[in-house]
C-alpha positions as CSV (number, residue, x, y, z in Angstrom):
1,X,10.8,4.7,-16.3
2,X,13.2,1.4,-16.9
3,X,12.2,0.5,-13.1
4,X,8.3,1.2,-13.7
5,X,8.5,-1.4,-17.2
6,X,10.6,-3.7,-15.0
7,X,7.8,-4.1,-12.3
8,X,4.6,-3.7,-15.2
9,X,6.8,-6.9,-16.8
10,X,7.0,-8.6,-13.9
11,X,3.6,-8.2,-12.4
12,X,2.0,-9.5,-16.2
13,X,4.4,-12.9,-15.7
14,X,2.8,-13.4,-12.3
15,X,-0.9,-12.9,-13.8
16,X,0.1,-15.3,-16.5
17,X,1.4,-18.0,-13.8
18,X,-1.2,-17.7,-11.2
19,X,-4.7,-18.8,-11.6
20,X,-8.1,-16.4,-11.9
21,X,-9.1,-17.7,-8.4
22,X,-5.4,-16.4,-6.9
23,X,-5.0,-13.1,-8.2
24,X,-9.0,-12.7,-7.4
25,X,-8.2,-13.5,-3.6
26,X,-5.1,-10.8,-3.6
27,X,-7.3,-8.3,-5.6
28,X,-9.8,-8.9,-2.5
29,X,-7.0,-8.3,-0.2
30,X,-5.8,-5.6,-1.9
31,X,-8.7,-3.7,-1.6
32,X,-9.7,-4.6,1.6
33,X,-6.0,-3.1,2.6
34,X,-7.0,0.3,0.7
35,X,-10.5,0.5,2.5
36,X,-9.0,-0.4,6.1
37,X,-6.4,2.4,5.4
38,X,-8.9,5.2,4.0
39,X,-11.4,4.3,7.4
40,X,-8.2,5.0,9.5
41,X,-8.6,6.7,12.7
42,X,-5.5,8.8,12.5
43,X,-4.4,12.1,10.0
44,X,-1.0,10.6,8.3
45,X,0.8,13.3,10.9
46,X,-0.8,11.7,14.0
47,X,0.2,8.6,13.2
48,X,3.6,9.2,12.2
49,X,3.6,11.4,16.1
50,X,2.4,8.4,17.3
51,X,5.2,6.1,16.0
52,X,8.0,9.2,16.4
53,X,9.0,9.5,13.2
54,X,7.3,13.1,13.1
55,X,8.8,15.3,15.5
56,X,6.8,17.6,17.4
57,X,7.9,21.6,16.6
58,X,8.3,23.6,19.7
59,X,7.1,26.8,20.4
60,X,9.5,29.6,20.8
C-alpha cells in the first residue's frame, strides 16, 4: 500500500511540474500503447511461445 502512495505521490508532483500540453501528449501515447496492445495479433501464450519464455508441454 506504502509503495502504491509512494508512486500516486509521485505521479501528482510530475502533473504539477509538467505543462497541460505534456501530460496531454503522454496521455495520447498512453493510449495509443493500450489500443496497439488490445489490436495485437497474438493470445498472451503465443507470444510468450514466440519469445520462449513459455514452454511448450509435451505429450506423454
Amino acid at each position: 500500500m506504502e509503495e502504491r502512495l509512494a508512486f500516486i505521490r509521485l505521479y501528482v508532483k510530475r502533473l504539477k511540474e509538467n505543462p497541460d500540453k505534456v501530460f496531454r501528449q503522454q496521455v495520447r501515447l498512453v493510449n495509443s500503447f493500450l489500443k496497439a496492445a488490445k489490436n495485437f495479433p497474438l493470445t498472451k501464450g503465443e507470444y510468450l511461445r514466440l519469445k520462449g519464455e513459455l514452454k511448450v508441454k509435451k505429450k506423454a
